[in-house]
N, C-alpha and C positions, 0 to 999 in steps of 0.2 A: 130177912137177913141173908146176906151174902155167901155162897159156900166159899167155907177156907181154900187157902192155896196153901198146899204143903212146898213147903223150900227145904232142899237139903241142903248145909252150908258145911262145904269138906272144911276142915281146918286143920292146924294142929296148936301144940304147947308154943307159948312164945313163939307169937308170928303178928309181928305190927301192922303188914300188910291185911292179916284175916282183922286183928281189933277193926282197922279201919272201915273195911268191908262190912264187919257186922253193926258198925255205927249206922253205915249206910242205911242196911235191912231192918234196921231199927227203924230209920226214918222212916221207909218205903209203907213200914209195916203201920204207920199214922193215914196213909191214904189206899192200903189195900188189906183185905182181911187175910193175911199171910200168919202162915205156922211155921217158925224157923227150927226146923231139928239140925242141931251142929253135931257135927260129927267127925271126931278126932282122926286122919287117918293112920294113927299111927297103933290103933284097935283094933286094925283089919291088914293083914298084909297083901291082900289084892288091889284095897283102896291105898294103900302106902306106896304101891309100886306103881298104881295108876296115874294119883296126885301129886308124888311127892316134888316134880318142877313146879306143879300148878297151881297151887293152893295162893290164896282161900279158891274156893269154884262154888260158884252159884247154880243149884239145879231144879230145873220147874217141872214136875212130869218128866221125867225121869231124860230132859233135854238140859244140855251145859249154856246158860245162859249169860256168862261171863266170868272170868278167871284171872288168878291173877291182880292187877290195880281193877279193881272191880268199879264201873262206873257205876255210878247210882241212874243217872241217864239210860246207860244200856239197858239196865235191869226193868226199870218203869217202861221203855219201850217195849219191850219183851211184856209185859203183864196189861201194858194199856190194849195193844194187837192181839192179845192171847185169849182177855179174859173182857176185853169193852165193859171196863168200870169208869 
């Protein structure tokens, strides 16, 4: 079996752009052994003041993988070069 990839997915409350995004990660997560911890940033006021233009932000190993209209595209590039699954 594959080691997991941990995903950190910033988000916050009512944000159509993160649903979107997490459809995405949803999908991704049918062709890579991904572990999606989301995470609100409005629980942290470092991540609040960090993300708050940014969000949703996709992050693989502790790198910003895309943000914002999150592509599903970017993101599998990112994971096919990263991890050759």
């Amino acid at each position: 079996m594959k080691q997991p990839i941990q995903v950190n997915f910033y988000t916050r409350p009512v944000c159509p752009l993160c649903d979107k995004a997490k459809t995405k990660l949803l999908e991704l997560a049918n062709e890579f052994p991904l572990v999606i911890h989301e995470i609100d940033i409005y629980q942290d006021d470092k991540l609040l003041e960090k993300y708050q233009l940014m969000i949703p932000v996709v992050e693989v190993d502790g790198e910003e993988v895309d943000y914002g209209m999150v592509s599903e595209d970017a993101v599998r590039y990112f994971l096919q070069s990263k991890y050759e699954i």
